[in-house]
PDB file of N, CA, C, O and CB in Angstrom:
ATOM      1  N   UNK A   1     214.588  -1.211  30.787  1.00  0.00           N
ATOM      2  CA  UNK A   1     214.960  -0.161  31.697  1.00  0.00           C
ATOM      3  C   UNK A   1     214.350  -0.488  33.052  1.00  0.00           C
ATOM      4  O   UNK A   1     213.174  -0.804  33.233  1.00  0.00           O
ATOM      5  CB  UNK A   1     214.498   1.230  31.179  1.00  0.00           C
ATOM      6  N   UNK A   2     215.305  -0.370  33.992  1.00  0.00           N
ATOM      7  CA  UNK A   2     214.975  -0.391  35.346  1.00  0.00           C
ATOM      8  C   UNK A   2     214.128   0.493  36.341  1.00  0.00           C
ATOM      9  O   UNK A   2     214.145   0.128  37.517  1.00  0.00           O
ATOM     10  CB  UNK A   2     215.955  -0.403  35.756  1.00  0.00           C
ATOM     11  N   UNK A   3     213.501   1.440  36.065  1.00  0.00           N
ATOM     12  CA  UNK A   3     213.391   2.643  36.847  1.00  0.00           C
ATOM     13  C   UNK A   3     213.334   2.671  38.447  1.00  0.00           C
ATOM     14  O   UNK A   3     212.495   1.873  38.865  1.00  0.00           O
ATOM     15  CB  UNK A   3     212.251   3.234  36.387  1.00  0.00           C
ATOM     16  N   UNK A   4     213.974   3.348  39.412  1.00  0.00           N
ATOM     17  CA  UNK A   4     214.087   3.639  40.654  1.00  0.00           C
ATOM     18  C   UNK A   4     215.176   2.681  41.072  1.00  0.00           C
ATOM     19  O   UNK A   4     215.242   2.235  42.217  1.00  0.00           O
ATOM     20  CB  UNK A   4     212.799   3.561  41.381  1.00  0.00           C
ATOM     21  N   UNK A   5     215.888   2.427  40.268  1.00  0.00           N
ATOM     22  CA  UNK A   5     217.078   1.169  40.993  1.00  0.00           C
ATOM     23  C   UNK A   5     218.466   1.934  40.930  1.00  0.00           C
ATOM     24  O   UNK A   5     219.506   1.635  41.516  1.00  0.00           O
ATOM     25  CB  UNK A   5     217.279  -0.589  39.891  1.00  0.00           C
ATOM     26  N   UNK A   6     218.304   2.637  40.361  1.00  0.00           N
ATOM     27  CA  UNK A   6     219.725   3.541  39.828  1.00  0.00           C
ATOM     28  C   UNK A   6     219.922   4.504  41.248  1.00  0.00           C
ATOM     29  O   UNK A   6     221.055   4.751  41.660  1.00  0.00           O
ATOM     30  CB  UNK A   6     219.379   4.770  38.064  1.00  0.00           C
ATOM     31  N   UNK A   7     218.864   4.944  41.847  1.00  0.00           N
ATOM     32  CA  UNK A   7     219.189   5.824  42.922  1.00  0.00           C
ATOM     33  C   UNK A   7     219.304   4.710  43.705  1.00  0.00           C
ATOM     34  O   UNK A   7     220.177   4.919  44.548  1.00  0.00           O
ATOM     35  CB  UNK A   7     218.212   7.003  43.378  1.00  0.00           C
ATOM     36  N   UNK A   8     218.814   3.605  43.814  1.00  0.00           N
ATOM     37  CA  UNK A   8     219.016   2.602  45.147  1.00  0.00           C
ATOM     38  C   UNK A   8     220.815   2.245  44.894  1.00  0.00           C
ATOM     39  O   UNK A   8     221.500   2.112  45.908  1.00  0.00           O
ATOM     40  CB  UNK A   8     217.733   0.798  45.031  1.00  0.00           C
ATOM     41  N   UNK A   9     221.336   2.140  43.804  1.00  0.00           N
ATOM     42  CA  UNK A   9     222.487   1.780  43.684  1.00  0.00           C
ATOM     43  C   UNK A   9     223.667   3.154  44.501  1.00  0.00           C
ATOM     44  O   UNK A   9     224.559   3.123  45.349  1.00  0.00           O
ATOM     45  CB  UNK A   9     222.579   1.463  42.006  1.00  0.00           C
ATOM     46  N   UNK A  10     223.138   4.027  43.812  1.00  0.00           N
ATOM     47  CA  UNK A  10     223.659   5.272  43.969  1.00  0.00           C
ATOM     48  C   UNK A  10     223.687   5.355  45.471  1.00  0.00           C
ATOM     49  O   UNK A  10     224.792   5.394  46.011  1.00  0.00           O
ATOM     50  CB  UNK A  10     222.859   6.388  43.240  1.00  0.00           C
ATOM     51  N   UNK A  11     222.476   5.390  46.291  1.00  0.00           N
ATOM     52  CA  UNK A  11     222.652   5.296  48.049  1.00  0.00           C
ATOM     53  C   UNK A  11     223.488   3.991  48.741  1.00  0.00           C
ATOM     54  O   UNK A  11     223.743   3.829  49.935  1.00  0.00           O
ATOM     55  CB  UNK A  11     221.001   5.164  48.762  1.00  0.00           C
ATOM     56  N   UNK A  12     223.713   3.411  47.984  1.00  0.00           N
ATOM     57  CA  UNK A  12     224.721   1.939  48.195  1.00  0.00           C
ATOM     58  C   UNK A  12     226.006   2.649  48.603  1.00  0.00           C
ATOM     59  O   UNK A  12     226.700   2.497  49.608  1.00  0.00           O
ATOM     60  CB  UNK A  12     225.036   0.802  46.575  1.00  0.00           C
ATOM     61  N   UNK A  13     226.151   3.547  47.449  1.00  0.00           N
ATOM     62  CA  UNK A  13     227.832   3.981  47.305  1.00  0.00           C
ATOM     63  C   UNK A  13     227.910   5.477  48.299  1.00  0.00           C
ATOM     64  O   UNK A  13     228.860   6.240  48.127  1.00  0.00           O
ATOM     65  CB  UNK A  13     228.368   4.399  45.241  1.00  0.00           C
ATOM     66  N   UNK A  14     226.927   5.768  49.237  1.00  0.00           N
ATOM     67  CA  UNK A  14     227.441   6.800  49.987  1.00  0.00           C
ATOM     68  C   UNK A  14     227.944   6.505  51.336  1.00  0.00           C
ATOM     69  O   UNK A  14     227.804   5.552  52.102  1.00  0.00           O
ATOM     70  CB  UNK A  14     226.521   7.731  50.075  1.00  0.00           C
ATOM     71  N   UNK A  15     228.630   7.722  51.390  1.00  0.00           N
ATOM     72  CA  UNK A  15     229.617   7.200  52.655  1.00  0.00           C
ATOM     73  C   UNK A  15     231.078   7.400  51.921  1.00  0.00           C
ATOM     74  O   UNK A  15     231.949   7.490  52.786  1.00  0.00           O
ATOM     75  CB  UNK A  15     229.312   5.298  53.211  1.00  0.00           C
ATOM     76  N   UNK A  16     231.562   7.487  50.706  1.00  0.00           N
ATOM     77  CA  UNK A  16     232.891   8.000  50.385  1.00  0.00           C
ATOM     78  C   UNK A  16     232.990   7.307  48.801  1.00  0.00           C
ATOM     79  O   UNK A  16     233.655   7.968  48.003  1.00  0.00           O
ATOM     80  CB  UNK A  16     234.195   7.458  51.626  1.00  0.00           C
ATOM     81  N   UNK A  17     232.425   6.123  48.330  1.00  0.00           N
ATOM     82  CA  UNK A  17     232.603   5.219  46.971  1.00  0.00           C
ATOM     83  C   UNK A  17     231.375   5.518  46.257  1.00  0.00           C
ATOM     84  O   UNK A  17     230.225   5.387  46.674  1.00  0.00           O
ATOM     85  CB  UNK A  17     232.756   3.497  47.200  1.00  0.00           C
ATOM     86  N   UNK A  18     231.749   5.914  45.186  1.00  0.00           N
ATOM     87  CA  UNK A  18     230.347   6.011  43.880  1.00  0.00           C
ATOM     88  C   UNK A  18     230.093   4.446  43.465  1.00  0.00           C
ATOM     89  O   UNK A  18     230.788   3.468  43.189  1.00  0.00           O
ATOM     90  CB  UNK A  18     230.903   7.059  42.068  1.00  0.00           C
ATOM     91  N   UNK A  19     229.002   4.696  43.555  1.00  0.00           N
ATOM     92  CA  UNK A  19     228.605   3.238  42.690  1.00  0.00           C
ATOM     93  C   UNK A  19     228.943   2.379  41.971  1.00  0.00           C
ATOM     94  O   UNK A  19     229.023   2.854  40.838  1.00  0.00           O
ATOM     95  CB  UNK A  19     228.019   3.211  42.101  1.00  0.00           C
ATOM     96  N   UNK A  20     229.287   0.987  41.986  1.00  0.00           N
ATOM     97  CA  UNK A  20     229.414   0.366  40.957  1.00  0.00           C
ATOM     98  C   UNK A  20     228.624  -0.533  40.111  1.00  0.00           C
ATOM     99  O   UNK A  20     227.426  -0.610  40.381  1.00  0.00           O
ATOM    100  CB  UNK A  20     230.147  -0.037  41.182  1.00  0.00           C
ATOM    101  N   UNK A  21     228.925  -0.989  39.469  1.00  0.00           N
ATOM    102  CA  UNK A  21     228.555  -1.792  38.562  1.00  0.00           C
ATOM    103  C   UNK A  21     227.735  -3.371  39.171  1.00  0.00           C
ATOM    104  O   UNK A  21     226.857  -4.152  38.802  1.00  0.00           O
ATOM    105  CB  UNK A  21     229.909  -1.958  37.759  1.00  0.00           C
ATOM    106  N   UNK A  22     228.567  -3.209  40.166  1.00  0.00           N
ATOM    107  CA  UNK A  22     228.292  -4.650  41.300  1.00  0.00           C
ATOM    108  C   UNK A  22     227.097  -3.986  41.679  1.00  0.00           C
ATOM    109  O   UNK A  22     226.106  -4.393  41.073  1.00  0.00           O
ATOM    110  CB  UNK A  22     229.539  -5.098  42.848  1.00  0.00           C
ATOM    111  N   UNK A  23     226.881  -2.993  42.586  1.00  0.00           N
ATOM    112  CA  UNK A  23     226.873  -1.889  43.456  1.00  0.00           C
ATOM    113  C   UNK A  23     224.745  -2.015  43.039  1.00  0.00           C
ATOM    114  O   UNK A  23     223.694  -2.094  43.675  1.00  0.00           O
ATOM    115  CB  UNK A  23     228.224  -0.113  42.806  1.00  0.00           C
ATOM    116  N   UNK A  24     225.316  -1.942  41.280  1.00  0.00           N
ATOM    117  CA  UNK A  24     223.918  -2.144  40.759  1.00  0.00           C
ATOM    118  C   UNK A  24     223.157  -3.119  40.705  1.00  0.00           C
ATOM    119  O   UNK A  24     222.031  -3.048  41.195  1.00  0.00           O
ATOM    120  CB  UNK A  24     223.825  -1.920  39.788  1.00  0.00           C
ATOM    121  N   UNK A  25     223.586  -4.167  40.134  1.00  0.00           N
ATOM    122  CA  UNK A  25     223.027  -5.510  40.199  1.00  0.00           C
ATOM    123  C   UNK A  25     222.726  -6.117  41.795  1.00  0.00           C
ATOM    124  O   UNK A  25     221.638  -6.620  42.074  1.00  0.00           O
ATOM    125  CB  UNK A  25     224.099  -6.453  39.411  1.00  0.00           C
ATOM    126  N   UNK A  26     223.507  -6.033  42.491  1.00  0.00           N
ATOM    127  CA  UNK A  26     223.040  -6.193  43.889  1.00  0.00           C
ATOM    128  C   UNK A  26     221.841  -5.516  44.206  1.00  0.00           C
ATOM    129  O   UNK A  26     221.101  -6.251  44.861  1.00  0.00           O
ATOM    130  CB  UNK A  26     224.004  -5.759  44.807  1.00  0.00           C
ATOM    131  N   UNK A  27     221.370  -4.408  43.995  1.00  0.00           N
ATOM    132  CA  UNK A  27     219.875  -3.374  44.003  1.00  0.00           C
ATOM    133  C   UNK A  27     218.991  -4.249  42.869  1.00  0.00           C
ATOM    134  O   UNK A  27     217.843  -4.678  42.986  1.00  0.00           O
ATOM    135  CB  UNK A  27     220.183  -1.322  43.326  1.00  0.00           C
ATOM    136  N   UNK A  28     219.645  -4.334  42.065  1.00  0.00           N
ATOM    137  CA  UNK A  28     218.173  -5.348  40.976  1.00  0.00           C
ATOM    138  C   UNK A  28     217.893  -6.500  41.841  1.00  0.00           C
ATOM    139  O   UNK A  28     216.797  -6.961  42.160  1.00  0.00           O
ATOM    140  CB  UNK A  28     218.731  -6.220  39.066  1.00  0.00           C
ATOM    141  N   UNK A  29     219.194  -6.926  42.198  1.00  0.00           N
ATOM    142  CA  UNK A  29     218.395  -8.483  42.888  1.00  0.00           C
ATOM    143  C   UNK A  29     217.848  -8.084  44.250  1.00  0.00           C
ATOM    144  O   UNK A  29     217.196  -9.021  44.712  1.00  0.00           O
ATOM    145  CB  UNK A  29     219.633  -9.997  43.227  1.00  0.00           C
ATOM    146  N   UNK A  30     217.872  -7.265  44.876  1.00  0.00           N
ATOM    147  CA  UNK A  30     217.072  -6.719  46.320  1.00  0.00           C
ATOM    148  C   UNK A  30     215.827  -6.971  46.082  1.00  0.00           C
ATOM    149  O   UNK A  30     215.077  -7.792  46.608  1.00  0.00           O
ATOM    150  CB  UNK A  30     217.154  -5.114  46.756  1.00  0.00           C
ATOM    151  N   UNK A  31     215.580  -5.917  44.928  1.00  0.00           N
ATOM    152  CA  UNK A  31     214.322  -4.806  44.623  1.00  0.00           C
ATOM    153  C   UNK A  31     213.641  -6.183  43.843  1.00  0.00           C
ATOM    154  O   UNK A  31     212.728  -6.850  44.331  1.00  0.00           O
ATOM    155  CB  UNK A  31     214.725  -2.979  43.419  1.00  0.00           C
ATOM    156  N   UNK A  32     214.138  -6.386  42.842  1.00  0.00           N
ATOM    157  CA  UNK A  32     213.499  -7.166  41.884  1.00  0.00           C
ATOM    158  C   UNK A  32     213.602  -8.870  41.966  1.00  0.00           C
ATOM    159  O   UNK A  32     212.595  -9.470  41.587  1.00  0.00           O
ATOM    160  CB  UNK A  32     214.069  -6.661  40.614  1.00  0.00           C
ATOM    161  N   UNK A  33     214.715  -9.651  42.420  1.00  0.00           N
ATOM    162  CA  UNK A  33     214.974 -10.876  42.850  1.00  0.00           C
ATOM    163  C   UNK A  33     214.989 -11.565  41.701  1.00  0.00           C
ATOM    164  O   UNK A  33     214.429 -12.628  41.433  1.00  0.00           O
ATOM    165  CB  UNK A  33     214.120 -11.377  43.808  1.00  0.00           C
ATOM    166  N   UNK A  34     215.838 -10.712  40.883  1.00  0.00           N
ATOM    167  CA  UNK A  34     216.693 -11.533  39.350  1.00  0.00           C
ATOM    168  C   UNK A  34     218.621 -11.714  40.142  1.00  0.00           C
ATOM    169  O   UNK A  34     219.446 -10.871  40.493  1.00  0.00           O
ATOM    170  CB  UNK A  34     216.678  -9.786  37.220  1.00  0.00           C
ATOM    171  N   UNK A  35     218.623 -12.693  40.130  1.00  0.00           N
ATOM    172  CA  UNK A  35     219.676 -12.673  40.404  1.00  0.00           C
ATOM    173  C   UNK A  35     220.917 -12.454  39.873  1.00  0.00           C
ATOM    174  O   UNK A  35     220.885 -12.193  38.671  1.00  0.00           O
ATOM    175  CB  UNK A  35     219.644 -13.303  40.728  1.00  0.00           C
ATOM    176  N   UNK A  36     222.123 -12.480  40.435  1.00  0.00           N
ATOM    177  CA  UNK A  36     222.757 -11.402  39.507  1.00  0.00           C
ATOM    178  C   UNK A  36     223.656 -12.199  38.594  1.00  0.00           C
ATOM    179  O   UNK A  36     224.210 -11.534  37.718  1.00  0.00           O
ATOM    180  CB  UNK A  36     223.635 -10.210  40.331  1.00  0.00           C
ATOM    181  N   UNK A  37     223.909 -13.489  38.624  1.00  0.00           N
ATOM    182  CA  UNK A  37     224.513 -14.177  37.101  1.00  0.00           C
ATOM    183  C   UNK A  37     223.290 -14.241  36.022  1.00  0.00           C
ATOM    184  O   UNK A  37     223.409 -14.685  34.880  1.00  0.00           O
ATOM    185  CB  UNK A  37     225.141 -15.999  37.332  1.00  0.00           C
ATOM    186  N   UNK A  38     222.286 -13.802  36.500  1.00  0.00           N
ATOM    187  CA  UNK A  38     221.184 -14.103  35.243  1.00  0.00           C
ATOM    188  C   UNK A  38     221.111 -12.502  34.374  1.00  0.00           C
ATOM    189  O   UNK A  38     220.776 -12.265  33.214  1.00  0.00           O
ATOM    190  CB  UNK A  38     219.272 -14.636  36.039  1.00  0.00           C
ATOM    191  N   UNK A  39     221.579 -11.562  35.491  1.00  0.00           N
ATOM    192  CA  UNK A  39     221.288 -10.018  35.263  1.00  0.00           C
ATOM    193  C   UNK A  39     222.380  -9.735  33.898  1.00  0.00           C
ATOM    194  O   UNK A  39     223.488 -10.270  33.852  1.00  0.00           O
ATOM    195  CB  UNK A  39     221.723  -8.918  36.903  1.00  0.00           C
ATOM    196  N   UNK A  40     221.904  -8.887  32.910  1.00  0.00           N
ATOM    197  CA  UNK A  40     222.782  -7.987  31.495  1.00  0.00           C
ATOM    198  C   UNK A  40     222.719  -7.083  31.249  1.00  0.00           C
ATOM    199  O   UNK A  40     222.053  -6.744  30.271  1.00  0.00           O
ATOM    200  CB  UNK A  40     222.698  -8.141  30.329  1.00  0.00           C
ATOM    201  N   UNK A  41     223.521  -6.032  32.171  1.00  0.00           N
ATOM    202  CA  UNK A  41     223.016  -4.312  31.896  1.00  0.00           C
ATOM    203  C   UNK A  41     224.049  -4.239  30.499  1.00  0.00           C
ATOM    204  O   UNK A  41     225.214  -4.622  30.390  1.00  0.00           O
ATOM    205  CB  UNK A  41     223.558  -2.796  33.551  1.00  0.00           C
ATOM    206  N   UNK A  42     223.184  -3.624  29.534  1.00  0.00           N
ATOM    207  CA  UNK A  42     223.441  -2.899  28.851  1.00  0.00           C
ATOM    208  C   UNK A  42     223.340  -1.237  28.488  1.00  0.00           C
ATOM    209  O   UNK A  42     222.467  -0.458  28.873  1.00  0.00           O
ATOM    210  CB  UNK A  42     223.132  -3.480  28.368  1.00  0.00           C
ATOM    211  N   UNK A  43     224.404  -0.976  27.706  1.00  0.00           N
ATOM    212  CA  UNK A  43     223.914   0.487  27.196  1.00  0.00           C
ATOM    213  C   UNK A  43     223.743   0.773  26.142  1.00  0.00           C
ATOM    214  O   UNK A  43     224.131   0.031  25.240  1.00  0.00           O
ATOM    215  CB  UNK A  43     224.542   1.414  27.412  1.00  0.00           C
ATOM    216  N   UNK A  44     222.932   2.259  25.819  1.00  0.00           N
ATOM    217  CA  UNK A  44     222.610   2.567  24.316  1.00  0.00           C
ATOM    218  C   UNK A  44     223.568   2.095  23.604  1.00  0.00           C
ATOM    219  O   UNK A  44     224.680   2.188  24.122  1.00  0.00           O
ATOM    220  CB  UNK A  44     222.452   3.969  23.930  1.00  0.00           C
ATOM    221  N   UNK A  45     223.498   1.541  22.420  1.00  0.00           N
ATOM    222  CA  UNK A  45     224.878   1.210  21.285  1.00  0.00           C
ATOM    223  C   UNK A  45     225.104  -0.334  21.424  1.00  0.00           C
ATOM    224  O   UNK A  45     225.673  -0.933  20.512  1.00  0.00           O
ATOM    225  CB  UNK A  45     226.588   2.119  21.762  1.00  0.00           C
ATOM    226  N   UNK A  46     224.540  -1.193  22.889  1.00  0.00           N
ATOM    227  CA  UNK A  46     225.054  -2.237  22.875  1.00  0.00           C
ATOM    228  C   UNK A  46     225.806  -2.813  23.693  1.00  0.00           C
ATOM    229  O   UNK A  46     225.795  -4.026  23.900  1.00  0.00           O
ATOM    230  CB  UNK A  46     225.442  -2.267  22.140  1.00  0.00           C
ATOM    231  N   UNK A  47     226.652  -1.867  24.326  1.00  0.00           N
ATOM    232  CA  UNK A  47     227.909  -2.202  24.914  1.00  0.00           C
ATOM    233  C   UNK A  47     227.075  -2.542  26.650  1.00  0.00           C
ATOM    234  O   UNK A  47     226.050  -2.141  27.201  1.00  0.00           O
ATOM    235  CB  UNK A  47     229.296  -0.650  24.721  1.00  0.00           C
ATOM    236  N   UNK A  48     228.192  -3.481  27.016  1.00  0.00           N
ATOM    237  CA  UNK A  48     227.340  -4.755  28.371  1.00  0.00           C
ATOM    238  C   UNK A  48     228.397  -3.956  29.602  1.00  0.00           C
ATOM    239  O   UNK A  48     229.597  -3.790  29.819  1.00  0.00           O
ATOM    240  CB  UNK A  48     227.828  -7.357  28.087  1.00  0.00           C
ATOM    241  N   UNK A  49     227.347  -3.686  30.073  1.00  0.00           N
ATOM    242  CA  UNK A  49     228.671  -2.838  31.691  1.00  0.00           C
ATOM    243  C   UNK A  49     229.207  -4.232  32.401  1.00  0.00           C
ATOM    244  O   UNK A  49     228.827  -5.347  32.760  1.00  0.00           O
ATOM    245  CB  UNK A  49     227.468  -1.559  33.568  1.00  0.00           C
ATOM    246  N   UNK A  50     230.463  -3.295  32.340  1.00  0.00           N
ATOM    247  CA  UNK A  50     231.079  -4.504  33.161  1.00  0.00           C
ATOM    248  C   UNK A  50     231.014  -4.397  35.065  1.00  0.00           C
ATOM    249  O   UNK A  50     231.050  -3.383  35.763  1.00  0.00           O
ATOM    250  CB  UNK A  50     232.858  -4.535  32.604  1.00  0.00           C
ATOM    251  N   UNK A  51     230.935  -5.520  35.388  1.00  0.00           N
ATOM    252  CA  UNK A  51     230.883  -5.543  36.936  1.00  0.00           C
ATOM    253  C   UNK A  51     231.853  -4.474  37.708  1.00  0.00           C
ATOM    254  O   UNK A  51     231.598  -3.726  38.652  1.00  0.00           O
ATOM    255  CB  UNK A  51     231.306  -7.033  37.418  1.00  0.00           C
ATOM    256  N   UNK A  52     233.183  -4.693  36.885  1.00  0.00           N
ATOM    257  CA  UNK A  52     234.435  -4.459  38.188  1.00  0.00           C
ATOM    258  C   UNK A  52     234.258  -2.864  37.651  1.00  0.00           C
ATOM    259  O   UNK A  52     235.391  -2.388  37.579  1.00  0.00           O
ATOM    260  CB  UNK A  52     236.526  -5.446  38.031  1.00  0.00           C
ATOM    261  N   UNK A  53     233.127  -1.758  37.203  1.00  0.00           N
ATOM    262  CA  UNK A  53     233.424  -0.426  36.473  1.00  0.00           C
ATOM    263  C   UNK A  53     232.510   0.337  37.545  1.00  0.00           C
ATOM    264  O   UNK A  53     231.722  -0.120  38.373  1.00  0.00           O
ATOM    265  CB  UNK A  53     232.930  -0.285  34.637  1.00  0.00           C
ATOM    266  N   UNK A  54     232.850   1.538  37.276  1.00  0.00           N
ATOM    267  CA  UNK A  54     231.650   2.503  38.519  1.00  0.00           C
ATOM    268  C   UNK A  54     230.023   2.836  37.143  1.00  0.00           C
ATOM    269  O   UNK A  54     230.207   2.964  35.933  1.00  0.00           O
ATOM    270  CB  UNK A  54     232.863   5.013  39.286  1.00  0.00           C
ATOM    271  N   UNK A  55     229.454   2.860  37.422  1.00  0.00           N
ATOM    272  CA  UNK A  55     228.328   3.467  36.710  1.00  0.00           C
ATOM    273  C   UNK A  55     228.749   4.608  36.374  1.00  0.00           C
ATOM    274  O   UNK A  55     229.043   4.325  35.212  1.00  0.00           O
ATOM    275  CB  UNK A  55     227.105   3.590  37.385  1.00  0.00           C
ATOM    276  N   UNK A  56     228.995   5.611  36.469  1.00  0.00           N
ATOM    277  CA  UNK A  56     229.310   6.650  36.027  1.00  0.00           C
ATOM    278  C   UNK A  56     230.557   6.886  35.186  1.00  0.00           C
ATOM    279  O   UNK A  56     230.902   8.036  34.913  1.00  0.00           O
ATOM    280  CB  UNK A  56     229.264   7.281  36.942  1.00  0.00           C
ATOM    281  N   UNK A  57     231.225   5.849  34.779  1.00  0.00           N
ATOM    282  CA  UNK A  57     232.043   5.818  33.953  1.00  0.00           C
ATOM    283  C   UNK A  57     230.977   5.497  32.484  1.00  0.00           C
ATOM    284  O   UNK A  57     231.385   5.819  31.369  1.00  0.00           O
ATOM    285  CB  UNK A  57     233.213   4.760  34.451  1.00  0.00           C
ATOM    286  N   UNK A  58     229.677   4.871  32.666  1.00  0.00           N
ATOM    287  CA  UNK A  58     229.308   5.362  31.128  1.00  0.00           C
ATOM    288  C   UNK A  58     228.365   6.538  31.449  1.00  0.00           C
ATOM    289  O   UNK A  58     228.163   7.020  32.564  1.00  0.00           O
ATOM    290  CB  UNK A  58     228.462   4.090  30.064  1.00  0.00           C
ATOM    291  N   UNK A  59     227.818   6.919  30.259  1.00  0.00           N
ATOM    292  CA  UNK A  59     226.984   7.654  29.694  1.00  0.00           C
ATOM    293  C   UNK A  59     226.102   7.459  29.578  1.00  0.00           C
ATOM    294  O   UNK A  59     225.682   7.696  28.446  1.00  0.00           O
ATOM    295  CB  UNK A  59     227.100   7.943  28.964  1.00  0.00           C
ATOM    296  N   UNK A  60     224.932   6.794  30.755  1.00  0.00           N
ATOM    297  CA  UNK A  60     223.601   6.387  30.286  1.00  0.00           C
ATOM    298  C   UNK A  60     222.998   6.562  31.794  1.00  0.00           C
ATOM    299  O   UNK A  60     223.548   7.301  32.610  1.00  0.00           O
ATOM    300  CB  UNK A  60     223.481   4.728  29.483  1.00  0.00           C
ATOM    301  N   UNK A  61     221.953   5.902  32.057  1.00  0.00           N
ATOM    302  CA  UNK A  61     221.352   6.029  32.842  1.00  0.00           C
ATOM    303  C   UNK A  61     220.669   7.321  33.338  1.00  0.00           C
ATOM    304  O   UNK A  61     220.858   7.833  34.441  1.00  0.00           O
ATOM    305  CB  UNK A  61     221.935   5.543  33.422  1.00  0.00           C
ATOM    306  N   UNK A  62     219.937   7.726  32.473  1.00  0.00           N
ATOM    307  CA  UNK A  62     219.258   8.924  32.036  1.00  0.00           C
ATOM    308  C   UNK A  62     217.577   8.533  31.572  1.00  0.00           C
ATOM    309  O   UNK A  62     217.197   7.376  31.396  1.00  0.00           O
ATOM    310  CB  UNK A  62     220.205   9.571  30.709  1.00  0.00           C
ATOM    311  N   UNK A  63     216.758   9.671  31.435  1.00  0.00           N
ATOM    312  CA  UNK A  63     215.564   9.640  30.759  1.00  0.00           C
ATOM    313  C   UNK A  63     216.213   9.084  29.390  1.00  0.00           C
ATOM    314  O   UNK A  63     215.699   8.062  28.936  1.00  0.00           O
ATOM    315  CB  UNK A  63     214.729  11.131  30.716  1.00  0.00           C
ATOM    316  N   UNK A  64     217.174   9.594  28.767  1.00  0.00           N
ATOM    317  CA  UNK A  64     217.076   9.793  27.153  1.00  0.00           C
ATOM    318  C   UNK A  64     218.002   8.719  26.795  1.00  0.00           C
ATOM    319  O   UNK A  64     217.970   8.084  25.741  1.00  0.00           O
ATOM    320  CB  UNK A  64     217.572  11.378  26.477  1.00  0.00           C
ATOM    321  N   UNK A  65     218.883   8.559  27.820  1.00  0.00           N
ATOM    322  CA  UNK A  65     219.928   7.452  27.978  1.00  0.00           C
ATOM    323  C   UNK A  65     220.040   6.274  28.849  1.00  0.00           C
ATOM    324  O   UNK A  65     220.942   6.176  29.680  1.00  0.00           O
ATOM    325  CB  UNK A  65     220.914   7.979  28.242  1.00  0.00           C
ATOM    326  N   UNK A  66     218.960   5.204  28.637  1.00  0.00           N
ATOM    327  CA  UNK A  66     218.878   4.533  29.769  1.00  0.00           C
ATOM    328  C   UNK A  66     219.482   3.444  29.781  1.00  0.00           C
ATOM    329  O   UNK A  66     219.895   3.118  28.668  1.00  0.00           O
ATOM    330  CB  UNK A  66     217.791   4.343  30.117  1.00  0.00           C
ATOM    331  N   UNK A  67     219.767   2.535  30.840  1.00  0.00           N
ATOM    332  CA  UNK A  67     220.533   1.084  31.105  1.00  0.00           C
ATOM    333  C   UNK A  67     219.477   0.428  31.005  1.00  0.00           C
ATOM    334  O   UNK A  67     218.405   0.723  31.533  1.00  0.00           O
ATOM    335  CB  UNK A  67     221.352   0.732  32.495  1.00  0.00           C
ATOM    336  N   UNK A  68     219.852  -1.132  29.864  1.00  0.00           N
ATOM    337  CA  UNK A  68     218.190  -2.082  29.330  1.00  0.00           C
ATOM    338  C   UNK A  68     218.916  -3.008  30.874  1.00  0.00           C
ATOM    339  O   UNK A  68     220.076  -2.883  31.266  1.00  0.00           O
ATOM    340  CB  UNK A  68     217.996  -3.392  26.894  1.00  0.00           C
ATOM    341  N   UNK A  69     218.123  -3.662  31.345  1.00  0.00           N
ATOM    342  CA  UNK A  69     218.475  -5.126  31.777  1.00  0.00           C
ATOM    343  C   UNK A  69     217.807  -6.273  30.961  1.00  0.00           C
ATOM    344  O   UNK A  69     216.703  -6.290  30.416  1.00  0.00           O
ATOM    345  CB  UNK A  69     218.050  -5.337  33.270  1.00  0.00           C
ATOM    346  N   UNK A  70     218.737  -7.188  31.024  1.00  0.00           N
ATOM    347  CA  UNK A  70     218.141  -8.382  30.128  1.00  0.00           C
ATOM    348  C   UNK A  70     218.473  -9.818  31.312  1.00  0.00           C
ATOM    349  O   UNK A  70     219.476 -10.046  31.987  1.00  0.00           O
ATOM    350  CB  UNK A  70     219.196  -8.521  28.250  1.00  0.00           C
ATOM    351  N   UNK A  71     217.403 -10.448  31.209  1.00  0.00           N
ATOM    352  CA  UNK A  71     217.216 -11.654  32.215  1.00  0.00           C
ATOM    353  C   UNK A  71     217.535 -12.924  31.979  1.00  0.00           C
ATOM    354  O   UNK A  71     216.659 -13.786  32.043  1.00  0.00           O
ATOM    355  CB  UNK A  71     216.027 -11.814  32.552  1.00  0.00           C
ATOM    356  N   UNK A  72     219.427 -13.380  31.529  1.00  0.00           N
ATOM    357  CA  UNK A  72     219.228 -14.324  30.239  1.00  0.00           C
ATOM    358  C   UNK A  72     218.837 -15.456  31.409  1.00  0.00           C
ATOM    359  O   UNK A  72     218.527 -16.601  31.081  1.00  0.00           O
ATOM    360  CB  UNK A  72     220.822 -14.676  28.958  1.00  0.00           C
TER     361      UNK A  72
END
């Protein structure tokens, strides 16, 4: 889990576009300097967000529901 990157993504997309998926990984590699073919958001259950999707099309990124990153 990432913590404080989800709102950096989220201020990416203001101005009229919600966040994406890109939107995010671009904020990991800012903040953190994993770059983003190495970056693997996943969600609870498994399932790998895809780039071209908004974040808010899943269900995670929550206290209880969070997005893992994995650094392959």
């Amino acid at each position: 889990m990432v913590p404080g990157v989800a709102g950096s993504a989220a201020a990416a997309g203001e101005g009229g576009g919600a966040a994406g998926v890109a939107d995010l990984k671009h904020a990991i590699q800012s903040k953190y300097k994993i770059a983003i073919q190495h970056q693997v958001l996943v969600v609870n259950g498994g399932e790998c967000m895809a780039a071209d999707r908004r974040v808010c099309t899943y269900s995670a990124g929550t206290d209880t529901n969070p997005i893992f990153l994995f650094n392959k």
